[in-house]
C-alpha positions in Angstrom: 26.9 29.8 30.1 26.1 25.6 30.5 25.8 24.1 27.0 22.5 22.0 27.0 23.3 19.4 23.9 19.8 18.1 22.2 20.2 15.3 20.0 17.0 16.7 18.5 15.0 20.0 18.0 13.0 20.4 21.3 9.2 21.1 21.4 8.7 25.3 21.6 7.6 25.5 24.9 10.2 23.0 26.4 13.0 25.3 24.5 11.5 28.3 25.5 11.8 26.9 29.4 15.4 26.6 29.0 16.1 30.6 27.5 18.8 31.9 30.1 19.9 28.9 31.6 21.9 27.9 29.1 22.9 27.7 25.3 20.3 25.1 23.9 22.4 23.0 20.8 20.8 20.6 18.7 23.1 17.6 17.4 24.2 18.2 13.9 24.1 14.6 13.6 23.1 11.5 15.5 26.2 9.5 14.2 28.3 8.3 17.2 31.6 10.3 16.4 29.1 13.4 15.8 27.7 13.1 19.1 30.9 12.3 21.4 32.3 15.5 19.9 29.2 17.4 20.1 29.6 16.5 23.7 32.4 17.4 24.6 31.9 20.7 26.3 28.1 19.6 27.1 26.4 20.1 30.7 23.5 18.6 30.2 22.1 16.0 27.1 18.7 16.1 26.4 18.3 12.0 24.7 16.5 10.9 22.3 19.2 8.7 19.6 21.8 6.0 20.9 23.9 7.3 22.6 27.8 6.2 22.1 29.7 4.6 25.5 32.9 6.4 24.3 30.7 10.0 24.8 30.6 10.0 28.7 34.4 9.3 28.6 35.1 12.4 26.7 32.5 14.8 28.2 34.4 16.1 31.2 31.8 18.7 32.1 28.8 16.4 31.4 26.3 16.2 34.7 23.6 14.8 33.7 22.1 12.4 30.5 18.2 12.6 30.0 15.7 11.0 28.3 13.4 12.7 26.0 11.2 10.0 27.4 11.0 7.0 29.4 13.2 4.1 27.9 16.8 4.1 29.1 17.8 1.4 26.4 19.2 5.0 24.1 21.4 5.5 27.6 24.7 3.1 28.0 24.4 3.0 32.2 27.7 1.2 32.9 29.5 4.4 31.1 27.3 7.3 32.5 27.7 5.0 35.9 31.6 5.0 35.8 32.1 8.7 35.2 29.8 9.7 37.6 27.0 11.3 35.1 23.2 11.3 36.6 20.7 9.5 34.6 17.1 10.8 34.3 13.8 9.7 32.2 10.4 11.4 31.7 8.4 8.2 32.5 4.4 8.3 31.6 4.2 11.6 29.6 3.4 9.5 26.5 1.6 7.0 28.0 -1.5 8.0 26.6 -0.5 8.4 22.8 1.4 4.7 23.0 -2.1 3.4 24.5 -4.4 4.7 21.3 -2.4 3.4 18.9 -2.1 0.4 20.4 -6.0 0.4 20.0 -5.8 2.2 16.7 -3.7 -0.5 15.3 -5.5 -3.6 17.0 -8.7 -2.1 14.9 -7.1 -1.6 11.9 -6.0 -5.3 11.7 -9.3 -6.6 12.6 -10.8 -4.2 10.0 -8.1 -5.1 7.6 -8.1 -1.5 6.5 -4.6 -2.0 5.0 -6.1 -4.7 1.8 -9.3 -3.0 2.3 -8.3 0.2 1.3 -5.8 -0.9 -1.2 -8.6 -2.6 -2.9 -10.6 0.3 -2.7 -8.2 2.6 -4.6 -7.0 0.3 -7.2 -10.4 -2.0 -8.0 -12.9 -0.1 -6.8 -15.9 0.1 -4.0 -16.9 -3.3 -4.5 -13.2 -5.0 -3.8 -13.0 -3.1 -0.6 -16.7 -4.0 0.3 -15.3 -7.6 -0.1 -12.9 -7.8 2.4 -15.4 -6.3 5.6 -17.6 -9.9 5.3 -14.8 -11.2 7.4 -13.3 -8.2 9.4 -13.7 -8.5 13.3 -15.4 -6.5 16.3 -13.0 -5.6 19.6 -15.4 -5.9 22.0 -15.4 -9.8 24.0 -11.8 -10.6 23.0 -9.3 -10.9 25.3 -5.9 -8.9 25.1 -3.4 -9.7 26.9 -0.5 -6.9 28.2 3.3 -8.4 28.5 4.3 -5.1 30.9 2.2 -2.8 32.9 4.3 -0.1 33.7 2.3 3.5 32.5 2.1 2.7 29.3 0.3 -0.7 30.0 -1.8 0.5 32.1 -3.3 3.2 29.8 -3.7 0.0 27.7 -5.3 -1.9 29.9 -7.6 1.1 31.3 -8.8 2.1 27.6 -9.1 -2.0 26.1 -11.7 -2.4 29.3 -13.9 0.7 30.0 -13.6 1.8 26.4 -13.9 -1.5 23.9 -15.2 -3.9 26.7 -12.5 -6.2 26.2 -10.9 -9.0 28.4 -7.9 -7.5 30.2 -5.1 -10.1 31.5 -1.5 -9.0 31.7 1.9 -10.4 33.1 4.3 -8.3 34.8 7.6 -8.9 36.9 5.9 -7.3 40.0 2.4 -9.2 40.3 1.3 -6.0 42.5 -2.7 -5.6 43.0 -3.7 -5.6 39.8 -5.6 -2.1 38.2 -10.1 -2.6 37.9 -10.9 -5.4 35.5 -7.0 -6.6 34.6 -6.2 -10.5 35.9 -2.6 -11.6 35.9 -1.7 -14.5 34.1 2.0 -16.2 33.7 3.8 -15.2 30.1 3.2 -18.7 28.9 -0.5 -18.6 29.9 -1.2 -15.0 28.6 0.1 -16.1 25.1 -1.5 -19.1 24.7 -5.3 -17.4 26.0 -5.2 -14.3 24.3 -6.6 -12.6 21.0 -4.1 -9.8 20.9 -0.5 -9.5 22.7 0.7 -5.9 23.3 4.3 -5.6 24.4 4.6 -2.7 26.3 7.7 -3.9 28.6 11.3 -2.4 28.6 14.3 -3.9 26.6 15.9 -6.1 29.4 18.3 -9.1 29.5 15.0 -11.2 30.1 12.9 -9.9 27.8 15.4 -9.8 24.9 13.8 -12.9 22.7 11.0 -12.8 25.1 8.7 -13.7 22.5 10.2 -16.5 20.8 9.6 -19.1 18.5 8.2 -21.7 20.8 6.0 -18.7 22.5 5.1 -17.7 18.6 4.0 -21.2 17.9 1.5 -21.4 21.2 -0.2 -18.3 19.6 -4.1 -18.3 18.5 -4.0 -19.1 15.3 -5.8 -15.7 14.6 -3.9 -14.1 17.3 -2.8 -10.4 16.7 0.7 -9.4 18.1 1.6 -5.3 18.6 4.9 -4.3 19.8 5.4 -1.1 21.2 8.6 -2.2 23.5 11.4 -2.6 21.6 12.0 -4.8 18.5 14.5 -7.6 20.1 11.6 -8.1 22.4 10.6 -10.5 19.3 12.5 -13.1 17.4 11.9 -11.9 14.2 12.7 -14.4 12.3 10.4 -16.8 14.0 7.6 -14.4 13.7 8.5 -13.8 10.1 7.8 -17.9 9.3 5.1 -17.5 11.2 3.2 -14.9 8.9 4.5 -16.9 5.9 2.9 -20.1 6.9 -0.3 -18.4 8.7 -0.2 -19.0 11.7 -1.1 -15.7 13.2 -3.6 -13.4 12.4 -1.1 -10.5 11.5 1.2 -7.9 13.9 1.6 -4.4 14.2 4.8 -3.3 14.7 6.4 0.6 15.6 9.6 -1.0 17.0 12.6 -2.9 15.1 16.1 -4.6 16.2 17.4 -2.5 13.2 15.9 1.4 12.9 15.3 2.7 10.4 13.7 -0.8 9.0 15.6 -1.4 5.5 13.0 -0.8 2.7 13.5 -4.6 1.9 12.5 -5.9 5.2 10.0 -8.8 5.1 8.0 -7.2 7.0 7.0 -4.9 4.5 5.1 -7.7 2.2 2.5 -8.6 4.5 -1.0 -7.5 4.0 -1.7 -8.3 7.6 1.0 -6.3 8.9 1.6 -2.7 10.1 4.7 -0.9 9.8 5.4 2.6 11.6 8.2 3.9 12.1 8.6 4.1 16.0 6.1 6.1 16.3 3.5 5.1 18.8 4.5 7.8 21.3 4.9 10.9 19.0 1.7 13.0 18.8 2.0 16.9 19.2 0.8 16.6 22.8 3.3 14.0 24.0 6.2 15.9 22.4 5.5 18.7 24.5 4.9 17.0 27.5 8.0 14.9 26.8 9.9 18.0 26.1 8.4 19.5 29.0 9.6 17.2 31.3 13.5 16.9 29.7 13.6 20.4 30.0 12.8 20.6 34.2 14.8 18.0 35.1 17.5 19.8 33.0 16.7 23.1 34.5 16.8 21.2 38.3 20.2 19.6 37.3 21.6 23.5 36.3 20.1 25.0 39.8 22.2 22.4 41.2 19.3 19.9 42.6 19.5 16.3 41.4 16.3 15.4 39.1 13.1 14.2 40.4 13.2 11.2 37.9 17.0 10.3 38.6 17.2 6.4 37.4 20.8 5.7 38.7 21.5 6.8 42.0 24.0 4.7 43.4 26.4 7.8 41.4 25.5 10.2 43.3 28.5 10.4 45.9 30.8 10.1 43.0 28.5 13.0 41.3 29.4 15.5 44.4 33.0 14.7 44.3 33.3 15.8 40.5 31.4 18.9 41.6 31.4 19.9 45.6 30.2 23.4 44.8 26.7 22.0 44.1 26.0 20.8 47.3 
């Protein structure tokens, strides 16, 4: 029977979808020698932790590496590439839990719930009452979406027809934008807007993307909320920049380092949020997410490549390493 390796525990109805087709596994760790070994006899990977280069070179029977998600960052491509391993995602299925906390955390920083509610609990009604004389409304800002991909788009749909807010966004493609989002250059977008979501994919050009000369040409109020990926950001630079005030605070779900060290700057700053990558996770996404894994795993084991396949130039190598499927 195919072994289907999990680095994690699978949502009910997405293991239930795989009963017969093969032995479902979940990783007994997520450390790199852990998984490579764990491997070794796999089919199919269901990803959702880093996976190790040195994996695909052991994992003779390995077909195919998918993403409990969208972002093939967790995915080393030049590896699965050289042995020939298909590479699938589950793009959009969490679109829609990234987008409300996007919005969740943009009105929890203009709110400053964080002091506010500190205050409440430790000096009473009147010390949180304090801090609301110079909390902020959403509505007739402008926010401005560095990526609009799914997840950016639910962004930019729910910021507009939901909080009346000024949608502009930048994006490699420039295609027709979506109703009532403008496109504006990187530069432009940073300098004009009120909040800056990052919703774009970890690439060579957007490691560092927002950097210290972008941080400096910030509102001086500006909000900034990552959901990307943490190198996206220079952290150090934005780390000065909330020390001297220079920006109106940041929400942030995404780190260069995960889990963030308890004794992370970050972590001192009444105007920032820290979650721990978490933007994407509600009950619904996991099953959706799950969902998807699951039937492009099940097309994989029936022999079919998967609908979401993100690197087909392997494919010819694919059918040499197994002629029978096709």
């Amino acid at each position: 029977m195919p072994k289907i390796l999990s680095t994690h525990r699978l949502h009910p109805r997405a293991a239930s979808m795989l009963t017969g087709a093969g032995e479902l596994v979940v990783a007994s760790a997520l450390d790199a020698a852990t998984l490579a070994a764990e491997a070794r006899d796999a089919d199919v990977i269901i990803v959702r932790a880093p996976l190790p280069a040195a994996l695909f070179e052991g994992a003779k029977k390995l077909r195919a590496a998918i993403r409990h998600g969208a972002g093939l960052d967790m995915v080393p491509m030049e590896a699965a590439n050289a042995v020939g391993v298909l590479v699938a995602n589950v793009p959009g299925v969490n679109a829609r839990s990234v987008a409300e906390y996007v919005m969740f955390a943009a009105l929890a920083l203009l709110r400053r719930f964080r002091v506010l509610d500190r205050d409440l609990r430790a000096k009473g009604w009147l010390a949180g009452r304090e801090h609301t004389v110079v909390a902020s409304e959403l509505a007739g800002k402008t926010i401005g979406i560095v990526g609009l991909g799914a997840i950016g788009q639910a962004v930019g749909h729910i910021a507009a027809h939901g909080f009346d807010l000024n949608v502009v966004a930048t994006t490699r493609s420039m295609r027709p934008a979506p109703d009532r989002v403008g496109f504006l250059s990187i530069d432009a977008l940073i300098e004009q807007s009120d909040i800056i979501v990052l919703c774009c994919p970890l690439t060579p050009e957007t490691r560092g993307l927002i950097s210290r000369e972008r941080i400096e040409r910030m509102k001086p109020d500006a909000l900034l909320i990552n959901v990307s990926r943490g190198p996206v950001i220079d952290d150090n630079a934005l780390i000065e920049a909330l020390q001297k005030g220079r920006i109106g605070g940041a929400a942030l779900d995404v780190f260069a380092t995960q889990p963030l060290p308890p004794n992370h700057p970050y972590f001192g700053f009444d105007n920032v949020i820290v979650t721990p990558h978490m933007a994407g996770i509600t009950e619904q996404s996991m099953m959706r997410m799950g969902v998807g894994a699951a039937g492009e795993a099940l097309l994989v084991l029936a022999n079919r490549l998967p609908v979401n396949l993100r690197n087909p130039e392997v494919v010819e190598h694919y059918r040499r390493r197994f002629p029978a499927d096709f």
